[in-house]
Steps between C-alpha positions, in 0.01 A plus 500: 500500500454139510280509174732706336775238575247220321485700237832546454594153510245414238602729276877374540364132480292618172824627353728207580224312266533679227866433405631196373831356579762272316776305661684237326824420310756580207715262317684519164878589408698774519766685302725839436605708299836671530858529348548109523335243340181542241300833436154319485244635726325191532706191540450329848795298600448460872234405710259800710244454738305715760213614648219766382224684717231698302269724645232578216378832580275523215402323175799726287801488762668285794699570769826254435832374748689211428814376593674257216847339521678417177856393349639511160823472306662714270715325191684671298533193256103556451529796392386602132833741525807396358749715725275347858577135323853545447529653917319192649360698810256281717302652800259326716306720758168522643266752617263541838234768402215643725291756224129676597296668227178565303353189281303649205259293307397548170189421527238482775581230713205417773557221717207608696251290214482137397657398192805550348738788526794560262706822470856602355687736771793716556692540809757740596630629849820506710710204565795450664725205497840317625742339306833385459818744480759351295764603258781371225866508572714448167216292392377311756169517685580577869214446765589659836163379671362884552177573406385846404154695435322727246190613401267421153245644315246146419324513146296206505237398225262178589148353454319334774164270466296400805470092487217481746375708845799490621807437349683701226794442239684720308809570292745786492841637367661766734791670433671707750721794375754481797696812666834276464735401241629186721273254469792360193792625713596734266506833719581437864452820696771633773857666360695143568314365170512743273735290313276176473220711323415393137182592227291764506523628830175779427300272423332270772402155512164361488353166604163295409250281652307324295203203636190405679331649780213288694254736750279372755213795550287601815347774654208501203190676526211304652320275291168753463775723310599220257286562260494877438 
């Protein structure tokens, strides 16, 4: 029994080893899409930040959480629409999001060797976020300090390079298709606000990060390993 239990931690030990694991930071801007303000999916207006775990399971795919905070406004006078210029809407909101999901690389990426490492990557998963519940009365942008919650599908596209043993930077637009459409205000749920709704009210909004993530990585493979 008792060399079965040796055993049994070496093997565990052994397979600790063999995965490599990220932790680090995001930072860049952040920015919606809705029925206020501009249509461009990738116009950062607002700061967003956060933190990223990665838990690379194999040179093709990682294991991904993060949590990211980020704000943005929505201006109507930005807009490349005449009839949103004329209204002269202006929301400001932010967004807390916690998302988990698969990180696909292009290319094999083995941080298990010396040298450089470069990949492009996809990531997709589940997140869900808080934000802001506000609404317009004859016009004007009411903010009754409630904050609500939905969920998002991510759709990320990045590239990532290894700058040494250790540490790791890459870059990334991620665009979250939301299961709201009042991140702009426009469509306030519950019966009492059916009269402040406004836009396209089947349509739901969408909101973008866009920056830099920096990884610190442990948990490599011993050093015999290296040079498979």
């Amino acid at each position: 029994m008792k060399k079965l239990t040796v055993l049994l931690w070496m093997m565990a030990i052994s397979a600790a080893s063999a995965q490599t694991y990220e932790v680090g930071l995001f930072g860049g801007g952040a920015n919606a899409i809705g029925d206020v303000g501009r249509t461009t999916f990738i116009s950062p207006n607002g700061p967003a930040f956060g933190g990223i775990f990665k838990w690379n399971k194999s040179k093709r795919y990682a294991w991904r959480a993060s949590l990211i905070h980020g704000s943005f406004t929505m201006d109507d006078a930005k807009s490349d629409q005449f009839a949103r210029q004329q209204r002269g809407y202006v929301v400001e909101n932010n967004v807390l999001e916690a998302s988990a999901g698969l990180e696909v690389n292009f290319v094999e990426y083995n941080l298990h060797k010396l040298g450089p490492a470069f990949t492009p990557y996809l990531y997709t998963g589940v997140t869900y976020f808080r934000y802001g519940y506000h609404y317009f009365d004859t016009g004007q942008f009411r903010d009754i300090n409630q904050k609500d919650g939905a969920f998002a599908i991510p759709m990320t596209v990045g590239a990532k390079s290894r700058l040494n043993q250790f540490i790791i930077i890459g870059a990334e637009i991620g665009a979250r298709y939301t299961f709201t459409d009042n991140l702009d205000g426009s469509n306030p749920e519950g019966s009492n606000f059916e009269q402040f709704r406004f836009g396209n009210i089947f349509s739901d909004d969408w909101y973008v990060f866009s920056g830099i993530t920096v990884t610190y990585t442990f948990g490599r493979k011993p050093c015999q390993d290296c040079f498979e």
